[in-house]
LOMIVEX-627061 format. One line per 10 residues: number of its first residue (from 1); for each residue x, y, z of N, C-alpha, C, O. Coordinates in Angstrom, 3 decimals. Example, Ala and Ser with C-alpha at 12.3 -4.5 7.8 and 13.67 -1.06 7.14 Angstrom:
// residues 2
1) 13.190/-5.690/7.800/12.300/-4.500/7.800/13.200/-3.300/7.800/14.236/-3.319/8.465; 12.850/-2.250/7.080/13.670/-1.060/7.140/12.900/0.030/7.870/13.409/1.138/8.039
***
This chain:
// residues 205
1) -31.271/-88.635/-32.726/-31.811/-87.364/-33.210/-32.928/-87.623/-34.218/-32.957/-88.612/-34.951; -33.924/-86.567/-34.194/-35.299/-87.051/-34.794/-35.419/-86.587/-36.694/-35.656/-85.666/-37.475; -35.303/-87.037/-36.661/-35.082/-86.906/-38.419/-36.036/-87.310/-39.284/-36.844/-88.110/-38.813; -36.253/-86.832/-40.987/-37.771/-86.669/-41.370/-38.762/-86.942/-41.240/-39.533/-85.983/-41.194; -39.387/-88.332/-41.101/-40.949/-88.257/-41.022/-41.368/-87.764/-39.628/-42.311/-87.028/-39.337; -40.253/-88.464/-38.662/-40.288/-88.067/-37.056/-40.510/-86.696/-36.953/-41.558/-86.213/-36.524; -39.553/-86.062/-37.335/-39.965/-83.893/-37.482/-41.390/-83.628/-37.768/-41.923/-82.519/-37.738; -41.924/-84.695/-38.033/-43.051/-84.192/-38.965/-44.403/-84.590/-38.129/-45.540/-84.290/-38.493; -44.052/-85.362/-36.878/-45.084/-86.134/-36.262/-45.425/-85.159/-34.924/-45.222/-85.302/-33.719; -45.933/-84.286/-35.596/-45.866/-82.847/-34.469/-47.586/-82.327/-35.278/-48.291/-82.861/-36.134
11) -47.715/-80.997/-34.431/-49.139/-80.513/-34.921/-48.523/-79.779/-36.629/-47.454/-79.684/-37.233; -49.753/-79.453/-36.802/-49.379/-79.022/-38.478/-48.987/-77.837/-38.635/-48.622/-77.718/-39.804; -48.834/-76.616/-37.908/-48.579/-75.699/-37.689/-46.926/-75.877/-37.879/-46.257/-75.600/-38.875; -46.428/-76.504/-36.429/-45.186/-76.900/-36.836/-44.736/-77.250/-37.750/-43.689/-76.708/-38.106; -45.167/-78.047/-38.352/-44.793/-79.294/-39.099/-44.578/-78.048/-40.303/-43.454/-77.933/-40.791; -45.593/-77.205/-40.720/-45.618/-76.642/-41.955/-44.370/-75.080/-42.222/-44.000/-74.380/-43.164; -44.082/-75.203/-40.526/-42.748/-74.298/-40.320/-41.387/-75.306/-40.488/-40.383/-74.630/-40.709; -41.245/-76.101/-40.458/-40.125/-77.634/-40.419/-40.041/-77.262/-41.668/-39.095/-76.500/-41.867; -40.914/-77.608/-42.927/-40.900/-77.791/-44.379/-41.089/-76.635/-45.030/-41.569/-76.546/-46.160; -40.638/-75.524/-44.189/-40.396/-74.039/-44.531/-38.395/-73.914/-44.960/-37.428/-73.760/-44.215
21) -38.519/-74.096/-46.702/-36.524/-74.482/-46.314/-36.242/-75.207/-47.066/-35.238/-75.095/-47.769; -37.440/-76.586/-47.143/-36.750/-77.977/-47.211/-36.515/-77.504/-48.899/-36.733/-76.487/-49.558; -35.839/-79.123/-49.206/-35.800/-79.268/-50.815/-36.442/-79.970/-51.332/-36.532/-80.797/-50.425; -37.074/-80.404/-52.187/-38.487/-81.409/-52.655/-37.424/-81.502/-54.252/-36.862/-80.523/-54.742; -37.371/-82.987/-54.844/-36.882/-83.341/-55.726/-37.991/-84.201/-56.208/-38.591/-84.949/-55.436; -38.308/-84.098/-57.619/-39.073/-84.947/-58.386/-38.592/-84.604/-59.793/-37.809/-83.714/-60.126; -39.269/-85.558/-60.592/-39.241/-85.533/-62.341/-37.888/-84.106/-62.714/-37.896/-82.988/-63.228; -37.008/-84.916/-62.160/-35.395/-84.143/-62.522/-35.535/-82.971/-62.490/-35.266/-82.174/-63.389; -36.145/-82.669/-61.032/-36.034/-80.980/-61.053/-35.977/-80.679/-59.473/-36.847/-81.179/-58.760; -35.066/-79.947/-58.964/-35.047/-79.936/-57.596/-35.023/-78.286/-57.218/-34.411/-77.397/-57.809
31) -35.824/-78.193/-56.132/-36.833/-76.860/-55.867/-36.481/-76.876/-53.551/-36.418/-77.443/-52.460; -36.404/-75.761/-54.374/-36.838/-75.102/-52.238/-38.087/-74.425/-52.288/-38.483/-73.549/-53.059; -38.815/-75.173/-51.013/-39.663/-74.735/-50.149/-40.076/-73.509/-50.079/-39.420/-73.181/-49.091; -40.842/-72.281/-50.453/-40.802/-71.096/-49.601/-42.197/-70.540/-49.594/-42.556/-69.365/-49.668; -42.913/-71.650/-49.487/-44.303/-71.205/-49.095/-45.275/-72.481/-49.124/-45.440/-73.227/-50.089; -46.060/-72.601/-47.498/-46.776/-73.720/-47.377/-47.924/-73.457/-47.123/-48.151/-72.355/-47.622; -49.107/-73.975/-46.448/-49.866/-73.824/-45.797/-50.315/-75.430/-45.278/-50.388/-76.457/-45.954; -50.678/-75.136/-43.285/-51.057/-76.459/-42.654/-52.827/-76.132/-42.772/-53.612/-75.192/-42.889; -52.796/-77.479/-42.661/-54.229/-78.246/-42.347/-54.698/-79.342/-41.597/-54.365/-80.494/-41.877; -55.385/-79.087/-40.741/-55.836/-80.094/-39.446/-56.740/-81.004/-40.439/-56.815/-81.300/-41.631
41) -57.507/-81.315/-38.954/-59.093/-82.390/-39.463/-60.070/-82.369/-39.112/-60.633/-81.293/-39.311; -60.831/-83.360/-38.459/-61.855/-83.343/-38.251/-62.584/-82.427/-37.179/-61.783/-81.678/-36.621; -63.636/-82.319/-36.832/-64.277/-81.318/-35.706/-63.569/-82.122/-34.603/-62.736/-81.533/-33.914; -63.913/-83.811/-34.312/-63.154/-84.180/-32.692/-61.808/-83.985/-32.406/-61.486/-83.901/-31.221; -60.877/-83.888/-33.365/-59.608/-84.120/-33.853/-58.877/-82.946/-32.659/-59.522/-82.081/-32.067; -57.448/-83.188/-32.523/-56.685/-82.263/-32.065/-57.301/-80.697/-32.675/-57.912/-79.787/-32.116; -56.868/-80.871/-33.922/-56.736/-79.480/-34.393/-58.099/-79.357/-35.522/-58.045/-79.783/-36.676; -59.091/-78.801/-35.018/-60.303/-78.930/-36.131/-60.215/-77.784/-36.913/-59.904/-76.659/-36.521; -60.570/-78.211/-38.294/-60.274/-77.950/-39.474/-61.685/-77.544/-40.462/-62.197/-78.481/-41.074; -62.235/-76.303/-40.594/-63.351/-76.953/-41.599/-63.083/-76.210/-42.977/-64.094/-75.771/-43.524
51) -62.054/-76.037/-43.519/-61.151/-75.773/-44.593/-60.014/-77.075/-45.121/-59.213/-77.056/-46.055; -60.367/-78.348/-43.951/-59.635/-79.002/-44.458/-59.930/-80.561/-44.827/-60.610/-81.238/-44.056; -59.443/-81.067/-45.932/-60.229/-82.051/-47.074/-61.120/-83.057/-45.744/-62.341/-83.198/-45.672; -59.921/-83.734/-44.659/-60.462/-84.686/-43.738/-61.192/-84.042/-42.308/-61.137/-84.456/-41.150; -61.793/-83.025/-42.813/-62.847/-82.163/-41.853/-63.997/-83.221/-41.241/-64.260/-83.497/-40.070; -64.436/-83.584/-42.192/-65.893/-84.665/-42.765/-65.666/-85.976/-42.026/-66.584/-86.512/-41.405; -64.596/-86.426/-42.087/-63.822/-87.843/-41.237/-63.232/-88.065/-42.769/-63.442/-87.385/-43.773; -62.197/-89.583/-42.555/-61.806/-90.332/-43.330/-62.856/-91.000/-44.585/-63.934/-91.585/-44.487; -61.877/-90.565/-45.989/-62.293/-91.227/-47.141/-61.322/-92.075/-47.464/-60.299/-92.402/-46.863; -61.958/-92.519/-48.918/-60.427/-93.434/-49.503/-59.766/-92.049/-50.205/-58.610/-92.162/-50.611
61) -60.375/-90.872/-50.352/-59.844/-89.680/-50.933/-58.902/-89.021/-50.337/-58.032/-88.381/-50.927; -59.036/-89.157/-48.884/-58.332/-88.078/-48.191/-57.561/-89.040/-47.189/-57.100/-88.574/-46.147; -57.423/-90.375/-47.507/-56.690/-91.425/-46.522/-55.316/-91.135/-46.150/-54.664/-91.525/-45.181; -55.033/-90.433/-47.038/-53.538/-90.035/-46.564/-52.954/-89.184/-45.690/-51.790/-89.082/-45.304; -54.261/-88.399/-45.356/-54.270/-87.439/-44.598/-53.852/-87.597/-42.901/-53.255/-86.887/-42.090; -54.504/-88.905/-42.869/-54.193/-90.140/-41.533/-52.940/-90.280/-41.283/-52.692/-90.965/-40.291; -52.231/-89.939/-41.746/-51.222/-90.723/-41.451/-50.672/-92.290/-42.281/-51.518/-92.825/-42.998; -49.208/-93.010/-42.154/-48.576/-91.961/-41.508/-47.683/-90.815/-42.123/-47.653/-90.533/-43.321; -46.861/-90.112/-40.989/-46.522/-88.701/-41.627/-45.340/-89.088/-42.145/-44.651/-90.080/-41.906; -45.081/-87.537/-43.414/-44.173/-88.001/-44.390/-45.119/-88.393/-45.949/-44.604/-88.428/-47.066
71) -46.246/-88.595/-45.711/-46.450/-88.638/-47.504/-47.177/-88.157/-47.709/-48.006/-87.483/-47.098; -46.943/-88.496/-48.884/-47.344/-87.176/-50.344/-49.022/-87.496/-50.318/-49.401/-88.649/-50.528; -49.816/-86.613/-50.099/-51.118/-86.508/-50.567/-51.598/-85.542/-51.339/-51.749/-84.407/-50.888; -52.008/-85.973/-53.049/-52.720/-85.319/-53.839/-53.482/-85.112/-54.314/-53.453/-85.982/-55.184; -54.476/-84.441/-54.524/-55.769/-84.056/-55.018/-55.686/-82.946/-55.813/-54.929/-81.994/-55.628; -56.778/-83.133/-57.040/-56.857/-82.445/-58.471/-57.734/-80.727/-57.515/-58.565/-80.792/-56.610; -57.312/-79.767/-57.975/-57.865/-78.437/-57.302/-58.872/-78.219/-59.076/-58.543/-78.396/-60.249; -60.084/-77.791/-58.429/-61.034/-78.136/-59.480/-61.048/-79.103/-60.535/-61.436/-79.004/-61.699; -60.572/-80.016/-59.928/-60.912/-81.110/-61.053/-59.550/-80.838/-62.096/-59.264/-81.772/-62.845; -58.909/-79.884/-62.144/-57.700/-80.048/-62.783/-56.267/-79.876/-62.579/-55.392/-80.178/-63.390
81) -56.069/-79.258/-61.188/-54.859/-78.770/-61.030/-54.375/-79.700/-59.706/-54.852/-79.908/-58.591; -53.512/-80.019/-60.225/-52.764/-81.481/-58.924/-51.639/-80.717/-57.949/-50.468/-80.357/-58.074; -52.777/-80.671/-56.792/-51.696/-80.229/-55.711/-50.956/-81.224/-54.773/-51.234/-82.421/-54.710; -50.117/-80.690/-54.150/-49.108/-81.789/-52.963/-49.222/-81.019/-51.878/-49.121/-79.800/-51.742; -49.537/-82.239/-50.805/-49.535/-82.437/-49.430/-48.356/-82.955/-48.935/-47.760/-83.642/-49.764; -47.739/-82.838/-47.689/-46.744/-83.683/-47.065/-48.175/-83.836/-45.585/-48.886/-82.905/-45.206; -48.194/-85.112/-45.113/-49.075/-85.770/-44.156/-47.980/-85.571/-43.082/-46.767/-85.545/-43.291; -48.699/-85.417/-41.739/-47.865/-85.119/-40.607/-48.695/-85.230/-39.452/-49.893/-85.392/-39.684; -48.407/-85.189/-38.510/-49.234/-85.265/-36.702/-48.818/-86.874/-36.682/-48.195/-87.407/-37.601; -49.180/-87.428/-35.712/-48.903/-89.000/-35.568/-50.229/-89.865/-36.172/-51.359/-89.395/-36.306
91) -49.807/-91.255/-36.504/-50.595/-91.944/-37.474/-51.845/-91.929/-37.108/-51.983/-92.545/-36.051; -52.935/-91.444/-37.564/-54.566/-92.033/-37.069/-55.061/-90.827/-37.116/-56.232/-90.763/-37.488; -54.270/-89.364/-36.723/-54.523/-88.501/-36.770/-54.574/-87.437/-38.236/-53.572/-87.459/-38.951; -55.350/-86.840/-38.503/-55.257/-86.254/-39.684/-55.214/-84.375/-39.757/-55.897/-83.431/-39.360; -53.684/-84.665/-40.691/-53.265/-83.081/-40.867/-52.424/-83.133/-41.758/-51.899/-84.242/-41.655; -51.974/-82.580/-42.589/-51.045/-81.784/-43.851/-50.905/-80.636/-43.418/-51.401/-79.847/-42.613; -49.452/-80.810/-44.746/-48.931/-79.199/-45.351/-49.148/-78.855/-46.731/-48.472/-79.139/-47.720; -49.960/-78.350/-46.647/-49.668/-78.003/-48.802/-48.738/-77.570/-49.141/-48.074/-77.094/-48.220; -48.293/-77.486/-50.150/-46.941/-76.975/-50.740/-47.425/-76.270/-52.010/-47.803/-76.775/-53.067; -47.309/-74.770/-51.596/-47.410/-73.555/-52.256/-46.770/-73.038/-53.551/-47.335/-72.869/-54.632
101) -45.168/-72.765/-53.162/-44.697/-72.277/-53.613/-42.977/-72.508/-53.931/-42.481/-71.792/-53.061; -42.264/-72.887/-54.411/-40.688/-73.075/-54.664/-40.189/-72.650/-55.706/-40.658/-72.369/-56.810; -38.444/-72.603/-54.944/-37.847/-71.982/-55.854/-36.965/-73.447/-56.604/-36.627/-74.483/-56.033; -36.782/-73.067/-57.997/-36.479/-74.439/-58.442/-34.983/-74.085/-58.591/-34.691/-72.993/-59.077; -33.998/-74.963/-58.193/-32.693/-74.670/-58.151/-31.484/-75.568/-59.366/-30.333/-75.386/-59.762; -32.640/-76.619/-59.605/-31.711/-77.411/-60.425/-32.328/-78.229/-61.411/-32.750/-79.248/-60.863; -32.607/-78.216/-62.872/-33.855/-78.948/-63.841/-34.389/-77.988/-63.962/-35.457/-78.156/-63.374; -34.357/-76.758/-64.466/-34.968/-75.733/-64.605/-35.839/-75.610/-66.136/-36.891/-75.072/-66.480; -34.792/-76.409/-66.811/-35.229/-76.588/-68.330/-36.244/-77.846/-68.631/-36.869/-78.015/-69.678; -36.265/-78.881/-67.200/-37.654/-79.743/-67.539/-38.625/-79.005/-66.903/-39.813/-79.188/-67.169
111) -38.124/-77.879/-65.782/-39.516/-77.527/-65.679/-40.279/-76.433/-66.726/-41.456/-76.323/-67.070; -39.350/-75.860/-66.986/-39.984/-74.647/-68.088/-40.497/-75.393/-69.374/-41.531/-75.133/-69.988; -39.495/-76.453/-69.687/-40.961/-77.772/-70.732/-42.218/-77.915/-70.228/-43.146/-77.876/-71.035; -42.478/-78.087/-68.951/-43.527/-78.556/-68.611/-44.247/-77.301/-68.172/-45.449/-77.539/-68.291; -44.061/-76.072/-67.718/-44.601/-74.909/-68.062/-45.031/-74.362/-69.184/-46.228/-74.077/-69.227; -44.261/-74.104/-70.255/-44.236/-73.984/-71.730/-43.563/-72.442/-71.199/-43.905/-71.712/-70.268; -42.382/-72.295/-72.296/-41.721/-71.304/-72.723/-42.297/-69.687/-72.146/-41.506/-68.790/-71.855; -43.802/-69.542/-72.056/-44.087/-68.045/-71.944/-43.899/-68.361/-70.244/-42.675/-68.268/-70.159; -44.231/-68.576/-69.297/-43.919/-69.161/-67.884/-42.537/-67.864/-67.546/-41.692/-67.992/-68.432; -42.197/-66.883/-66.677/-41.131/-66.395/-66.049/-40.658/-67.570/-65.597/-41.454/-68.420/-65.200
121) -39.457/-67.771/-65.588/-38.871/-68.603/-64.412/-38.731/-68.362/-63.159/-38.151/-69.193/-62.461; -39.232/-67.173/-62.606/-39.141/-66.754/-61.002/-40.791/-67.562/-60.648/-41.130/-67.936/-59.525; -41.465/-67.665/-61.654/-42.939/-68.527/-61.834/-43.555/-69.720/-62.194/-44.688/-70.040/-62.551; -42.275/-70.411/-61.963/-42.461/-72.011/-62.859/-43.225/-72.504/-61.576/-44.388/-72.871/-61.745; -42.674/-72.551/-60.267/-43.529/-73.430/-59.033/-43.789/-72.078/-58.129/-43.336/-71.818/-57.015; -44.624/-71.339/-58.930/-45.058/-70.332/-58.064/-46.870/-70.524/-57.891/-47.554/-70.008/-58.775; -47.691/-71.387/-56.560/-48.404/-71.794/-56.802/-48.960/-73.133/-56.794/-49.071/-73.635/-57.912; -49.339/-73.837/-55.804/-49.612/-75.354/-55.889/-49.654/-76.022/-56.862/-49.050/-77.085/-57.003; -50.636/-75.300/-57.966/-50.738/-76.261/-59.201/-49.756/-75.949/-60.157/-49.866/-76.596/-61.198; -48.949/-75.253/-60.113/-47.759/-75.212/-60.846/-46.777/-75.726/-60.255/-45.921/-76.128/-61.042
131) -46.468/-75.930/-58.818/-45.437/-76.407/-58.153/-45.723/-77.903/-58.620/-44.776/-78.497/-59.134; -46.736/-78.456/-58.513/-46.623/-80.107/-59.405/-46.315/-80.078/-60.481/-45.408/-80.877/-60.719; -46.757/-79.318/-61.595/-46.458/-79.144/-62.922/-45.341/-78.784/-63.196/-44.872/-79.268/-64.227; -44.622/-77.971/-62.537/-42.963/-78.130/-63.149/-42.496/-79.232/-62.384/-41.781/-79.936/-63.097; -42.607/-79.694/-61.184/-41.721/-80.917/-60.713/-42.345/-82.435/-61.230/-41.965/-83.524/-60.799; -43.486/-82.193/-62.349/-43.712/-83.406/-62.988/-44.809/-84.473/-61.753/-45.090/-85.666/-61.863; -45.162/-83.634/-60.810/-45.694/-84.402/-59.719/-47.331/-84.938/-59.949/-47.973/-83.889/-59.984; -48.064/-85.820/-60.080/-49.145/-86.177/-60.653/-50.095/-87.059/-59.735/-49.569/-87.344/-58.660; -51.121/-87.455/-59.884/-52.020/-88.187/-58.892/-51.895/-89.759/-58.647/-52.652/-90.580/-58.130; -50.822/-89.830/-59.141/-49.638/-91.358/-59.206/-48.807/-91.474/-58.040/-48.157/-92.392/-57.540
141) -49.055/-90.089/-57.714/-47.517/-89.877/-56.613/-48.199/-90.371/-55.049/-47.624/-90.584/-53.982; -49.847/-90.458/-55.468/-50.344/-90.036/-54.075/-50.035/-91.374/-53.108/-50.043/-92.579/-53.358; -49.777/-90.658/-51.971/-48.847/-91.920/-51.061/-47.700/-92.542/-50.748/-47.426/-93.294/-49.813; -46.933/-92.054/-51.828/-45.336/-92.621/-51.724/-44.703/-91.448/-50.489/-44.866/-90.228/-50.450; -44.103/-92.159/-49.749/-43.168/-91.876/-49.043/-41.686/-90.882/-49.313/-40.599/-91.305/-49.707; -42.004/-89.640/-49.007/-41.391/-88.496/-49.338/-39.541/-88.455/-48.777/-38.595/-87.744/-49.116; -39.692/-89.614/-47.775/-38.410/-89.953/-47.236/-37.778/-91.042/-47.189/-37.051/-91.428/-46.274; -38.140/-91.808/-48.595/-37.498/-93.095/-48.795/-36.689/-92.201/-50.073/-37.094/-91.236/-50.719; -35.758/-92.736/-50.120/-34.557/-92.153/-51.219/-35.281/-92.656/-52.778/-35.166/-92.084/-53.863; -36.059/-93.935/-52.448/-36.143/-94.528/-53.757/-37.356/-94.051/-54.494/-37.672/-94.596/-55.551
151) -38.238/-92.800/-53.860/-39.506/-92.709/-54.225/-38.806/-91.339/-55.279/-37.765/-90.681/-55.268; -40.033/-91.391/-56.116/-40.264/-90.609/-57.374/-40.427/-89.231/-56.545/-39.941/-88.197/-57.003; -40.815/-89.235/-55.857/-40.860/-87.327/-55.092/-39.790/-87.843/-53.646/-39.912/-88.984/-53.200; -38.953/-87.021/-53.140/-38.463/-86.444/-52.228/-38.746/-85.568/-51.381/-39.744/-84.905/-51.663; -38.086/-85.249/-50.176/-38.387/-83.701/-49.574/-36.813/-84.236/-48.668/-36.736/-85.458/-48.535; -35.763/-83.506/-48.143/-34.928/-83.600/-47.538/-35.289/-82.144/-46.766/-35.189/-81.091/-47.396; -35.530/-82.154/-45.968/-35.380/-81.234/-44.450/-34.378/-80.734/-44.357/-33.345/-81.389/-44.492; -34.368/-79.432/-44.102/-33.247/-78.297/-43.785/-33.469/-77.321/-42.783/-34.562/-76.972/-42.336; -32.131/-76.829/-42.403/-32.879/-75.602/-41.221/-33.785/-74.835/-41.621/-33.621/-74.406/-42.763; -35.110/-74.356/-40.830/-35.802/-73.909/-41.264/-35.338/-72.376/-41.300/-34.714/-71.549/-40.636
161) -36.196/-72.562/-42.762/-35.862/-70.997/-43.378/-37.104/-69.778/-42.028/-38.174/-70.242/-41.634; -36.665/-68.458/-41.615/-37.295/-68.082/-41.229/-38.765/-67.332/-42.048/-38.740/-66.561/-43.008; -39.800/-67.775/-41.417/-41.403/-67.347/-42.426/-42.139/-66.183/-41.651/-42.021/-66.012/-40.438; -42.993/-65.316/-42.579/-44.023/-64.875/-42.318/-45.140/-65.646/-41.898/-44.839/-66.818/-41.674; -46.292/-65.367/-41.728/-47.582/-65.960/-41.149/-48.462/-65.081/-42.070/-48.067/-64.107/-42.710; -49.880/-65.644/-42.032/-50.865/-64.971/-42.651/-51.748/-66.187/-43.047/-51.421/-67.346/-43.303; -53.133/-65.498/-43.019/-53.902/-66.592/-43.741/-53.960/-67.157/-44.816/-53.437/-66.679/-45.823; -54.765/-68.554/-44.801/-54.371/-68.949/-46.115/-54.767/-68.510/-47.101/-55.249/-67.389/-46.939; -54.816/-69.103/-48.733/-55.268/-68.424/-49.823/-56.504/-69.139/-50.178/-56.449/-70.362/-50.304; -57.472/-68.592/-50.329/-59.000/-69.137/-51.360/-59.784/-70.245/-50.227/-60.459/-71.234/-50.512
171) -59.478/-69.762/-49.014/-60.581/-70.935/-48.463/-61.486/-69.751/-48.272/-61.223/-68.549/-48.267; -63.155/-70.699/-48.045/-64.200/-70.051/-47.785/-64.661/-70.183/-45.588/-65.321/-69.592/-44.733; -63.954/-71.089/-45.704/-63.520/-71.435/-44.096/-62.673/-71.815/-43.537/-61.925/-72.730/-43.882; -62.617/-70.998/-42.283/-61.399/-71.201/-41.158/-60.038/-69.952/-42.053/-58.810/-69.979/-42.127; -61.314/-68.817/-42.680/-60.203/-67.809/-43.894/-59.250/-66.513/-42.744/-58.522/-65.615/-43.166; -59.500/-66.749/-41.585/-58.759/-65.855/-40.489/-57.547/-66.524/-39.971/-56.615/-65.924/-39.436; -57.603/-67.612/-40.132/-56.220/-68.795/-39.454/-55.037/-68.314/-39.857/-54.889/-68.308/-41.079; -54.064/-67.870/-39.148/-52.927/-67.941/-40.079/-51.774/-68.844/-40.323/-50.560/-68.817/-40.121; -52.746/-69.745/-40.899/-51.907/-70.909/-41.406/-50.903/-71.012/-42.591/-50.256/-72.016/-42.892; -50.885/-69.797/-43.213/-49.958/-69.693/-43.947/-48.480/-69.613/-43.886/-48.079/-68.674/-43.199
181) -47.721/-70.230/-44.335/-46.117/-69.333/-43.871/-45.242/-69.266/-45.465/-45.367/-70.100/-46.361; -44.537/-68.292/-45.491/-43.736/-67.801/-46.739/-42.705/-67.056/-46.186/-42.790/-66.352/-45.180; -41.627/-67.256/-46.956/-40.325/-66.361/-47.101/-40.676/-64.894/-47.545/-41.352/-64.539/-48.511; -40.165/-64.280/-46.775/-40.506/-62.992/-46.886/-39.426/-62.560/-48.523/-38.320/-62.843/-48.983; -40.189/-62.038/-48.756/-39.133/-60.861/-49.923/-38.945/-61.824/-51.446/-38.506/-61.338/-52.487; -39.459/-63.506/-51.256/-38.735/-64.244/-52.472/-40.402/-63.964/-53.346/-41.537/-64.149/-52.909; -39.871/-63.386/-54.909/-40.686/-63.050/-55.530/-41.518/-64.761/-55.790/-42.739/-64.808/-55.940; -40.913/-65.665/-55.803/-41.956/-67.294/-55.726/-43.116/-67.119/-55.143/-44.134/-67.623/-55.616; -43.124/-66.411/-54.081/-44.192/-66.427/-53.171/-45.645/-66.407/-54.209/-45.538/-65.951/-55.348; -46.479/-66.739/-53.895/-48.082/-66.407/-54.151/-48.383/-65.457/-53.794/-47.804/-64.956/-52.830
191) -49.501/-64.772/-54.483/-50.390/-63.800/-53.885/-51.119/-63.906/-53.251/-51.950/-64.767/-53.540; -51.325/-63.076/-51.892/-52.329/-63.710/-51.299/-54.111/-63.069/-52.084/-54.410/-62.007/-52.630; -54.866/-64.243/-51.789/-56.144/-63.607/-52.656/-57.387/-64.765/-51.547/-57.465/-65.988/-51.427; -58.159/-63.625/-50.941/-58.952/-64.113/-50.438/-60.202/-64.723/-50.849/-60.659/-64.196/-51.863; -60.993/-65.807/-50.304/-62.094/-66.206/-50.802/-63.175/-65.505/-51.074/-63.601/-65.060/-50.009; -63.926/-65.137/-52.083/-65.427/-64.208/-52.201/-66.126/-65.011/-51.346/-66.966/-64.299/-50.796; -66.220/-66.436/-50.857/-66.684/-67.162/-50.391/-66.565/-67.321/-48.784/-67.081/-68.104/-47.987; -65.395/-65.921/-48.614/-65.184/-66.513/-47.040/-65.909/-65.044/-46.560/-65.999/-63.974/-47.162; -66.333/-65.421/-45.357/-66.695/-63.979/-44.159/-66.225/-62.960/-44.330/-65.486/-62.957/-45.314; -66.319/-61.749/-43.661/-65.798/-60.283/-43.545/-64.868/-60.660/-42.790/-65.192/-61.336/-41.813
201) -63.005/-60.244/-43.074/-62.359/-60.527/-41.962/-62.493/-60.556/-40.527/-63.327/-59.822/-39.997; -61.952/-61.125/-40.017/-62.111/-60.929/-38.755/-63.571/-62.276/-38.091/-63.841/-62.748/-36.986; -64.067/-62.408/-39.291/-65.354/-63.422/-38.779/-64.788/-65.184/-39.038/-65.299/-66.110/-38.407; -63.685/-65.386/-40.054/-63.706/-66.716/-40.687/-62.904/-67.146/-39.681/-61.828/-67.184/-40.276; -62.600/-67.614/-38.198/-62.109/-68.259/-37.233/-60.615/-67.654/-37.591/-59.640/-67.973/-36.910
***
């Protein structure tokens, strides 16, 4: 039976419904899943992407994006806010899931340290760059293996929770995709907020 990184060696679409659920454990704080968004790659690629980092081809920036699937790829969102990827499709190929949004179930008090006190707690990992910031997740992490027991970040796979769809948040392209997926009704969720930068609906693919 096919079990984590294997679940994950599928298109990103899937892949970003699989890790709709899961549990992600880091810096003593353990959180559920309930809002992702996938991302392909390049224009030749299976699934072309021009909202997504390895659109352009392979960097040493976005190497993780390659494969293989199962790790953590992070990059600073303007230069300051450290988001997480889980890498997925089979090795060579390039696609992620971002990781949006969770609910934190256990370490609640390292994450609200690392929030600071004014933070709701229905809002500690509400949000990519807060979902690293309460689970302590940093640009150290980038590459470790999300399904070795011994790595500093985790993700353990669970039945998938059932999601909504919708596009993603703040791209200026590919802003019609609905690559988004979220738990319906859990106040964690994000808002959705479209790009000033993207097309009149209906035009951004």
């Amino acid at each position: 039976m096919a079990t984590g990184a294997d679940l994950l060696r599928v298109d990103p679409l899937t892949a970003a419904a699989r890790l709709i659920g899961a549990v992600i454990d880091a810096g003593g704080v353990r959180a559920r899943i309930v809002e992702v968004e996938a991302y392909g790659g390049p224009a030749d690629g299976p699934w072309p992407d021009a909202a997504a980092h390895s659109y352009r081809g392979r960097t040493a920036r976005n190497a993780v994006m390659f494969g293989p699937p199962g790790r953590l790829y992070t990059y600073r969102s303007h230069g300051i806010h450290v988001c997480a990827n889980v890498s997925c499709a089979p090795e060579g190929t390039a696609a992620a899931v971002l990781l949006r949004a969770a609910v934190v179930e256990s370490g609640a008090q390292a994450a609200q340290l690392r929030r600071g006190p004014a933070v709701a707690p229905l809002a500690l990992a509400r949000g990519p760059g807060n979902l690293c910031s309460a689970l302590g997740i940093t640009m150290a992490h980038n590459g470790i293996d999300v399904f070795d027991p011994g790595s500093a970040v985790t993700i353990e796979l669970r039945e998938p929770a059932a999601a909504a769809t919708g596009p993603r948040v703040g791209v200026s392209q590919a802003a019609d995709r609905a690559w988004r997926l979220w738990v319906p009704g859990r106040p964690e969720v994000s808002a959705y907020r479209r790009s000033s930068r993207a097309p009149q609906p209906g035009f951004g693919d």
